[in-house]
C-alpha positions, 0 to 999 in steps of 0.5 A, a space after each residue: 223515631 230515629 232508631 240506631 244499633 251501637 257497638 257492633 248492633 248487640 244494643 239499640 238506641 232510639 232518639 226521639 225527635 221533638 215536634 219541630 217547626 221546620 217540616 218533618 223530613 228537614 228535622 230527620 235529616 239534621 237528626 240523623 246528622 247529629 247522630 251520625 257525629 255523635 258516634 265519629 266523635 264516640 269512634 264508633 267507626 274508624 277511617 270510613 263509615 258503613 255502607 249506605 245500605 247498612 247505614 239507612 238499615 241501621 239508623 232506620 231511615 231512607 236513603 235520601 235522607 241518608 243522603 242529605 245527611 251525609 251531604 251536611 257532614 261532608 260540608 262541615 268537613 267531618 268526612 269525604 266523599 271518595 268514588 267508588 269507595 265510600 265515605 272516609 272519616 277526616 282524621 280530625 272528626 274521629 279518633 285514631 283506632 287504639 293503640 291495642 289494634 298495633 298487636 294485631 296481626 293480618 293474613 291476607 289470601 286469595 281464597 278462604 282458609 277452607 279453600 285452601 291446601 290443606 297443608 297451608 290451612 294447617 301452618 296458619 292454625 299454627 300460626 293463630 296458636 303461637 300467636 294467642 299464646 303471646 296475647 296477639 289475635 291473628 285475623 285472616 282476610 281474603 279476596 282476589 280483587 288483592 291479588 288483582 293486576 292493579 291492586 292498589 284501590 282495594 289494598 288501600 281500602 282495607 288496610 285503611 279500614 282495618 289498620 294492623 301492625 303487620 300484615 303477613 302476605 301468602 301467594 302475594 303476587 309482585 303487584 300487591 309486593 310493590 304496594 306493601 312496598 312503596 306504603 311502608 306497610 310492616 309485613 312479611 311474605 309467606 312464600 318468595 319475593 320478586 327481584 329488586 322487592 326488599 321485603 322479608 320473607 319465609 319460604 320453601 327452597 323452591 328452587 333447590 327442591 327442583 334443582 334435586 328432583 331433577 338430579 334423583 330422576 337422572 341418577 335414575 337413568 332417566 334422559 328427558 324430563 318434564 315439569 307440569 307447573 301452573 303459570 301463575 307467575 308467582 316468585 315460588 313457581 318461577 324459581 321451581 322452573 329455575 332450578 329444575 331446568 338448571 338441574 339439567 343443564 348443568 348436569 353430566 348427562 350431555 344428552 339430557 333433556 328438560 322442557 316445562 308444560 304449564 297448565 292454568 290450574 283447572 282439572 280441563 287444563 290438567 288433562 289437556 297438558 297431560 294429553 300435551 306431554 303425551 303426544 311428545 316424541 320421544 315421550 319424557 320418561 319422568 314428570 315433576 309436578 308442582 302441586 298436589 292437586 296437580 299431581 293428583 289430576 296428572 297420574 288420574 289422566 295418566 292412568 286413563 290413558 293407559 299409564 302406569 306409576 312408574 313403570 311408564 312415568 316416574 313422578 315427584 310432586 314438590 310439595 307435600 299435603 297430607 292426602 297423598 300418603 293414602 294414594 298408590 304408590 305413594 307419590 316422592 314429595 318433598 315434606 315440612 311439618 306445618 309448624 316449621 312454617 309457622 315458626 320461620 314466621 314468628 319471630 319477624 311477625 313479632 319483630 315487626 309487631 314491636 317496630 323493630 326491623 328483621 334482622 335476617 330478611 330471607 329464610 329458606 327451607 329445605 324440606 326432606 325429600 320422600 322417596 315413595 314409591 312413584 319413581 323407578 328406573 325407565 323401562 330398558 334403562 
């Protein structure tokens, strides 16, 4: 009996194969075969069939007659053989998926929503809600093998198997922009693009957030500043490092003075860029950090070492998340509302969705500045 799940494995169906002539195991090969046609000609599957695993689990059959199977169907060129990725569907041995899944929207991320900040899980909610209120689904996926230094093969993989009409991209990185790129793929970036990458996208003013925190710190008397930042080497992160040191430079204060410590995004890498910032002769009077988290482990290392916000150490934190109005002082940030980011992406999402082009490719967004209390004049100033 050749058993097999249908239509997302909520039904059972079971062929029986006939007393045959030719022995047992050549019967349940061309069987499962047959099966397996039946549903490419159904659409039971699009661009690629399951797993070999999930295949010999559900039709309830070895792999080795899987196998021989799946060799019969690839000689009668319903399907490729393609390494290291799987078996894919020939176009013409099953149909399109239908048109319904072009309203379709896909968030792709490095991490899981949980795991992210929780001011960016908050704009995505956001975003899910605008979008079911105009009968669109948004569909989030995640994995680092996206955001990868050669992404190409997995990006491929999932797009192919899950096809949408427009693919939002956060904290992509220039690798996974080019491969949007170069495949004409509809999307949008949440977050900044690289030079010389024609791709539309919403963003914070990264660079103007910087530029001012630099230009509040000096009002304040402040002469050498220092950023703590992630080398990530995303487009948002660079700009910020663009702008605070332009802020400096071309500042009035002939002896002002700005340098950026990079850290790699561990609580380990925090401390040991704090201890870094430190040992500085003389000490910079004022840090902009470019992340919550960040901020959060910088001022804990900073106290542990005998610091005090701000009588020692004036600190802003660029962005905002919603954790940071319970810490005392209460750091300076930059804030934005979750839906401000949610609607900067709508409109081109549903431009997008409907093939038409984005009329206006770049938006930037300048957040209102939260003085707090982690800033102050330096001691002796």
């Amino acid at each position: 009996m050749l058993c097999g799940s249908i239509s997302g494995y909520k039904r059972r169906r079971c062929i029986v194969v006939p007393a045959p002539n030719l022995p047992q195991r050549q019967s349940l090969v061309a069987q499962t075969a047959a099966f397996l046609k039946t549903q490419l000609a159904a659409g039971e599957w699009r661009d690629w069939l399951p797993s070999e695993r999930v295949l010999c689990e559900l039709l309830q059959v070895s792999r080795n007659t899987l196998r021989a199977a799946l060799g019969q169907l690839q000689a009668e060129g319903f399907i490729e053989s393609v390494h290291g990725s799987g078996n894919r569907i020939v176009a013409s041995a099953a149909p399109r998926p239908p048109a319904a899944r072009a309203g379709d929207v896909a968030l792709l991320t490095p991490e899981p929503v949980e795991r992210l900040r929780p001011m960016q899980s908050l704009w995505i909610d956001d975003m899910r809600a605008l979008l079911s209120e105009r009968g669109v689904r948004l569909r989030v996926f995640h994995g680092q093998q996206y955001f990868a230094a050669n992404p190409g093969p997995a990006l491929h993989k999932l797009v192919t198997r899950h096809p949408h009409g427009c693919w939002i991209l956060m904290l992509a990185q220039e690798a996974m922009q080019r491969w949007f790129v170069k495949h004409a793929i509809p999307c949008i970036v949440a977050g900044s693009t690289y030079p010389g990458l024609d791709l539309p996208f919403r963003d914070l003013d990264h660079r103007a957030m910087c530029r001012h925190a630099a230009g509040v710190l000096l009002g304040l008397g402040h002469r050498r500043l220092v950023m703590l930042t992630v080398k990530s080497g995303r487009a948002g992160d660079l700009a910020s490092e663009e702008g605070f040191l332009a802020g400096v430079r071309q500042s009035r204060r002939s002896d002002a003075e700005a340098l950026v410590v990079h850290h790699d995004a561990s609580v380990a890498g925090v401390a040991h860029a704090v201890r870094r910032i430190l040992k500085l002769q003389p000490a910079p009077t004022a840090w902009v950090v470019t992340n919550p988290h960040y901020y959060l482990a910088a001022a804990g290392w900073l106290a542990a070492a005998g610091g005090r916000i701000p009588h020692d150490v004036s600190m802003i934190s660029r962005d905002d998340d919603p954790f940071l109005a319970f810490l005392v002082p209460e750091p300076a940030r930059y804030c934005v509302g979750p839906h401000v980011m949610a609607k900067a992406l709508l409109r081109p999402v549903l431009d997008l969705l409907k093939g038409a082009g984005v009329t206006q490719r770049s938006g930037l967004i300048m957040p209102k500045f939260l003085r707090g209390g982690s800033i102050a004049p330096p001691r002796g100033g």
